[in-house]
C-alpha positions in Angstrom: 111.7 93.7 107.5 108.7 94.5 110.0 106.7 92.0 110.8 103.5 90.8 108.6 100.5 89.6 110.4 100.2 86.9 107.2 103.3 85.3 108.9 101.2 84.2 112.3 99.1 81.7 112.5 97.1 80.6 115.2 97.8 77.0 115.8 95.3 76.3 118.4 94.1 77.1 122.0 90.4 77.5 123.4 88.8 78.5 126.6 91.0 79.5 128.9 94.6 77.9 128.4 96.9 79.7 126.4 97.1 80.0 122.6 99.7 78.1 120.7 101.1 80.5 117.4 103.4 80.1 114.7 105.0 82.4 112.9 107.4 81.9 109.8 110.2 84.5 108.7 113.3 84.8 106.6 114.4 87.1 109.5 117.1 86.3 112.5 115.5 85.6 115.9 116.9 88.3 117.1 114.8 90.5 115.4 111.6 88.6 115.5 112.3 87.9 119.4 112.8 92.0 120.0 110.6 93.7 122.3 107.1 95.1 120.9 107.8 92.5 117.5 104.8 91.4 117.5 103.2 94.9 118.5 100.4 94.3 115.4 98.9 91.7 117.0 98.9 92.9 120.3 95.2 92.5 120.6 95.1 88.6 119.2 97.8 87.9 121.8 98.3 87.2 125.7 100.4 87.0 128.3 101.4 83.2 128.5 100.6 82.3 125.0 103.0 80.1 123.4 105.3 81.0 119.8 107.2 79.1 117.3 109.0 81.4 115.6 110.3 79.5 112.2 113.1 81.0 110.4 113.7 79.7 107.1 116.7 81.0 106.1 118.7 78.9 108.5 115.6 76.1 109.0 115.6 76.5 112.8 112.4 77.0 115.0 112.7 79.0 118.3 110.7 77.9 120.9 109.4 81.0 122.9 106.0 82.4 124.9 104.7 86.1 125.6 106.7 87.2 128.5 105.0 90.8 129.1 101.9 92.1 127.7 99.8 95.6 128.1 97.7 97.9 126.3 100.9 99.1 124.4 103.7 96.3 124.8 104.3 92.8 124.0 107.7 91.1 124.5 108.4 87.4 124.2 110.9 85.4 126.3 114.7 84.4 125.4 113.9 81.5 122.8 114.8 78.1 122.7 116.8 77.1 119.7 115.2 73.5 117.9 117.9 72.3 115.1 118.8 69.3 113.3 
C-alpha cells in the first residue's frame, strides 16, 4: 500500500521549531520508515521534524524524525518502538 496523505496529520509546531506529525497505517514500519515514504509530502516536511508513525495492526507507535531531506528525498531515522 503507498502512502495516503489522509494518514498525516500535522500535530503541531510553529515558528521555527520543528513540526510534530502523525501518521496512522495498517502497514509494517518497515515500510512506512523506507526511504522517500513520505515522498508526497515532501514539501509540508523538514529536516528535524518529528513522526509518530501508528500502526494499527499490531497497536504500536514508532517514534521517529526526518533524518535527510532535499528537493527530491526524504528519509526518516531508525524508529523507536512504543508498546504495551
Amino acid at each position: 500500500m503507498a502512502f495516503a496523505r489522509k494518514d498525516l496529520s500535522r500535530i503541531g509546531g510553529s515558528g521555527y521549531g520543528a513540526t510534530v506529525w502523525m501518521h496512522t497505517s495498517a502497514e509494517a514500519y518497515s515500510v512506512v520508515g523506507a526511504d522517500d515514504y513520505f515522498k508526497p509530502a515532501i514539501t509540508e516536511m523538514a529536516k528535524g521534524d518529528c513522526v509518530w508513525v501508528v500502526d494499527t495492526s499490531t497497536p504500536t507507535v514508532y517514534i521517529t524524525y526526518v533524518d535527510a531531506h532535499s528537493a527530491s528525498s526524504i528519509t526518516t531515522a531508525t524508529g523507536d518502538a512504543v508498546t504495551a
